[in-house]
N, C-alpha and C positions, 0 to 999 in steps of 0.2 A: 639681489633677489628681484625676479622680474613682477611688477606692481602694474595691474591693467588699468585699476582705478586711477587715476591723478585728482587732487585737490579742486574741487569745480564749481565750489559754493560757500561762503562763509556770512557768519553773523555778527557782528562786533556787537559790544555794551561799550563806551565811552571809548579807551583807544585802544581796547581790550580783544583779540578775535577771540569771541567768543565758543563756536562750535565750528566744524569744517566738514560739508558733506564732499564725498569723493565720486566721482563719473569717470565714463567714458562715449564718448563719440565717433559717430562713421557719414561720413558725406560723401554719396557716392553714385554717378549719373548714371544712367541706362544704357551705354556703355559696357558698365563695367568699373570704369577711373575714379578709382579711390580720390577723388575732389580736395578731402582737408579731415580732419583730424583732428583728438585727443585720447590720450590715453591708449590704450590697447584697441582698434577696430576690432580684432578679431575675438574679442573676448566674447565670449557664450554665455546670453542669457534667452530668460523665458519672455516671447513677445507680452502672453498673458492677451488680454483687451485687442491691444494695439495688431494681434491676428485676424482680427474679424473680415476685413475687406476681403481677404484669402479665404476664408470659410465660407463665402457662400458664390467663388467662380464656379465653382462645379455645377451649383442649384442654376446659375444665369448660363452657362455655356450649354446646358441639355435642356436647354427654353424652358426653365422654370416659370420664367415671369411673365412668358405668354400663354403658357397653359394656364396659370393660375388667374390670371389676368391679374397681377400685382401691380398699382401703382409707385412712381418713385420716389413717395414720399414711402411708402410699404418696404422698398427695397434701402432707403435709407435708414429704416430700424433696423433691418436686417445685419447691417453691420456697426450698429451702434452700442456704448453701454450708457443706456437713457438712465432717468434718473425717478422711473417710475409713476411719473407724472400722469393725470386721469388721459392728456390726450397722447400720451404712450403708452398705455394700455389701451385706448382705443384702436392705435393703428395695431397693436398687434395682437390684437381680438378680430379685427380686420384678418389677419391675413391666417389667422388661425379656420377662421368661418369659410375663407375662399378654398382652403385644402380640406375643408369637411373635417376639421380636428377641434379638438377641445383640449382646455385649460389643463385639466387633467393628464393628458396626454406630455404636455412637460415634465422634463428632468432636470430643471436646471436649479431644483429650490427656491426657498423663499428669504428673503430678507428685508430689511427697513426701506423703504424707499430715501433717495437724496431728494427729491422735491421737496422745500420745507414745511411747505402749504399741504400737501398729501400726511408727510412725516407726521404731524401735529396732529391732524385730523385721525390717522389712526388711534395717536396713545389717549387722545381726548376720549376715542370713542369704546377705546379698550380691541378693538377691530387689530386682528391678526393681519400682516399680508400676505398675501397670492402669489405662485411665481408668476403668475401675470406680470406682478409690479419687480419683479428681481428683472437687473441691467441687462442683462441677456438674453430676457425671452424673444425679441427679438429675433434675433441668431438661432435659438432653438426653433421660434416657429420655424425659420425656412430650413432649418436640416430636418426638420419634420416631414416639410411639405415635398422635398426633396427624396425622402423613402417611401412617402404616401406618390408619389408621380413613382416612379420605379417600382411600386406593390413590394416594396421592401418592409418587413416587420418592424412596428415603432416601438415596442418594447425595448429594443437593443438598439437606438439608435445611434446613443453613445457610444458603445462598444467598440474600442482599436479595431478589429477586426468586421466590422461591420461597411459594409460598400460605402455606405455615404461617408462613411469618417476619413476610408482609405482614398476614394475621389477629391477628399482636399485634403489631405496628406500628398499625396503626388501633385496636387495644383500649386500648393503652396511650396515644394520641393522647386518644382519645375521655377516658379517664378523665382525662388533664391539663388539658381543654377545650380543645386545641388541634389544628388542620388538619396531618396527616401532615409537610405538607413545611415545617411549623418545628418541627420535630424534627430535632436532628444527628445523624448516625447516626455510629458507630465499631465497631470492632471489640473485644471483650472476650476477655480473655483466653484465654477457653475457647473459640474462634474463633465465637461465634453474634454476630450486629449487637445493640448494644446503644445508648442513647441519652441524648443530653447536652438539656434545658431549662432553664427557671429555677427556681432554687428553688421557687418561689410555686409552678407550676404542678405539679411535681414535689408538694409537701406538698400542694395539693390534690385528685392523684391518689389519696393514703392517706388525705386525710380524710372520701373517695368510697367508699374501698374498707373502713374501719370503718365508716361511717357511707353505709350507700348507700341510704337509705328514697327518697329521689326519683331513681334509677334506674329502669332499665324491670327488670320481673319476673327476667327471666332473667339482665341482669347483676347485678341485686342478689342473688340467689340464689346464682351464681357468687363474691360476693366475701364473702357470710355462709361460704361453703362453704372457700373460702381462709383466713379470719382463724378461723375454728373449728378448722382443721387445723395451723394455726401454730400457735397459743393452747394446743391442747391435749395436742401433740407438740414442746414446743420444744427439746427435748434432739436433734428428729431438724434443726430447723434452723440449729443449731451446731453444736457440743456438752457436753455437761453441763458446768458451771463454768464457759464461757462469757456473754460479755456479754450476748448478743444470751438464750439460755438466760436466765440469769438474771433480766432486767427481765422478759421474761416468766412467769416461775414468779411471780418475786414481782407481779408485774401482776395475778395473779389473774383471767385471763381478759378483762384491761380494756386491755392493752397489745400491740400489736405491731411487733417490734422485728426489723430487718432492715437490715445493715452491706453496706457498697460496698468495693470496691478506693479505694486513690487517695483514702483520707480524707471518706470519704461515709459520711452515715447517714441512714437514718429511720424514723421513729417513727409508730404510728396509734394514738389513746388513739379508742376503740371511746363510742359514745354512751352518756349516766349516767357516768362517767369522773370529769368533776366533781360532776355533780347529775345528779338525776335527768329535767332536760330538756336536760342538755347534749349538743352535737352530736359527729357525729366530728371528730376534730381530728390534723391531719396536721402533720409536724413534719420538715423535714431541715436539714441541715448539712453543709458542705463542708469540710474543712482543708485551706488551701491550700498547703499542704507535703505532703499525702500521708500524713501521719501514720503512717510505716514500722512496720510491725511489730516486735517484738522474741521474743526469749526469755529463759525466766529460766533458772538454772543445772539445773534440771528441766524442762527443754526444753519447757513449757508456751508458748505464744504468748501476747500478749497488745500491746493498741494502748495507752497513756498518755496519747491527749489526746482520742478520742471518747466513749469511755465515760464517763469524768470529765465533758467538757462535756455529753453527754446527762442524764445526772445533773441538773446544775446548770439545765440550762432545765428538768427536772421539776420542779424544786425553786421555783426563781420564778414557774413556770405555776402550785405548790399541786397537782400530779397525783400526789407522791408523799407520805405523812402519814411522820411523824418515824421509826416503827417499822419502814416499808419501806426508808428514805432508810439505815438503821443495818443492814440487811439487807444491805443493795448496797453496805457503807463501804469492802470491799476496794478498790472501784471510782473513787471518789473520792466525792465532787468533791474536795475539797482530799486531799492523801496527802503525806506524809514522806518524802524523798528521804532513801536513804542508802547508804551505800559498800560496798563489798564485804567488810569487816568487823562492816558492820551498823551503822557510826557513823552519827549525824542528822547530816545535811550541810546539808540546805535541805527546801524545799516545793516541791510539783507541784498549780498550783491554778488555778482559770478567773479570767479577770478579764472578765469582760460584766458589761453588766446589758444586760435584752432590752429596746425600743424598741418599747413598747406603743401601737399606729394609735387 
């Protein structure tokens, strides 16, 4: 029976493996060249999150961000899922105020924010949130700002059928190399349509978008514009002491790192990365468990089985050198399970090795 998942994470208690989560991987340049491997590439899931960069080419190729006069810490909320935080609702109150729209005007709901300091201060105060403070107003301001530049009706911005949706439907097709209707489409959280492919084409979408020299002018423009604003605001596409944060600070401008719902990740190591003629190289991952969030007793959030395996394909690809890898150790790859007295109970560690084409 063919199994897309492979075994990609495990947990011991004493010599015990205790649980086993299962993935798959696609590593694959700008090109085209399927690079390395696990499990099934072509297995089909939903980017979720990790779409964002894609959703807002259309708003930066028809000069959104100079009509709007958007800054790039503005356009690096735009593809982010922040964590609610007061100076992330600030910038996208910013960029809600520059397109003449208001709060109201969002559809993407509301929920708790991840900021802890925010989180607290709500339930202290009994204070509702705002989709202000939900992870993707970001995203929604600019497909907002996106139908408000076009005199496109904001009522239906969501709507499949509506220009602004169908303009990154085709943006995000084109950069997968595939024709609009082998794209799945579903619904994401934040109610805008979001899309399920194969891995392969999915990582070759990011390895397009670090690496876009054989692009036409304007979308490579667009995705220098995008991976600049990530890269150099990444506390606005998490937030600070996060994962997605952190590979990028420590990336050094070489890395962009962007997390899904539902156990999704991916990675874009931007060209020179390895050498100085190496290409862009697009990188996702699936956990076919979801990889449920957690918190710790300081109500920080955090995921135990992406981050660690992202890690670990850095580490085999040679993308991270020994003093970055010690930078990121909180993160894993391997990490010490212990109890809530603090005892070593077992290990939280990847078991792959990548399946190099």
């Amino acid at each position: 029976m063919h199994t897309p998942y492979q075994p990609i994470f495990e947990l011991t208690r004493g010599r015990i493996v205790e649980s086993t989560h299962y993935g798959a991987i696609a590593v694959v340049d700008s090109h085209g060249k399927l690079l390395a491997s696990y499990g099934d590439p072509k297995t089909v899931a939903f980017l979720r999150s990790s779409a964002k960069p894609f959703q807002v080419l259309p708003f930066i190729e028809r000069g959104g961000v100079e009509h709007f006069g958007l800054t790039e810490v503005e356009l690096a909320l735009a593809c982010a899922s922040h964590e609610g935080s007061d100076e992330h609702v600030r910038v996208a109150e910013s960029i809600l105020a520059k397109a003449g729209l208001n709060e109201s005007d969002l559809q993407c709901g509301s929920h708790l924010p991840g900021d802890v300091s925010v989180y607290k201060r709500l339930i202290r105060s009994g204070e509702a949130p705002t989709p202000k403070r939900n992870n993707c107003s970001g995203k929604h301001s600019s497909m907002l700002a996106y139908a408000k530049m076009r005199d496109l009706p904001l009522d239906n911005y969501l709507d499949f059928d509506n220009p602004v949706q169908q303009d990154i439907l085709a943006a995000f097709a084109e950069m997968c190399l595939l024709p609009p209707k082998q794209v799945e489409i579903g619904i994401d959280g934040c109610s805008a349509p979001n899309f399920a492919v194969p891995l392969y084409n999915a990582a070759l979408a990011f390895a397009r978008l670090t690496g876009p020299q054989n692009l036409p002018e304007t979308r490579a423009k667009a995705c220098r514009e995008i991976t600049s604003a990530m890269t150099a605001f990444p506390e606005m596409i998490s937030g600070p002491g996060e994962f997605d944060c952190r590979l990028m600070q420590v990336g050094a401008g070489k890395i962009v790192c962007k997390r899904g719902a539902e156990g999704y990740q991916a990675i874009g190591l931007l060209p020179g990365a390895f050498s100085p003629d190496s290409p862009g190289i697009g990188i996702t991952l699936k956990i076919m468990d979801g990889d449920l969030g957690q918190r710790r007793p300081d109500l920080t959030a955090y995921s135990r089985v992406r981050p660690a395996v992202t890690l670990e394909i850095l580490r085999q690809l040679g993308a991270l050198s020994a003093a970055q890898l010690r930078e990121l150790g909180e993160f894993g790859p391997s990490k010490p399970v212990s109890n809530h007295r603090g005892i070593l109970v077992g290990e939280a560690r990847p078991v792959f090795s990548l399946v190099w084409s």
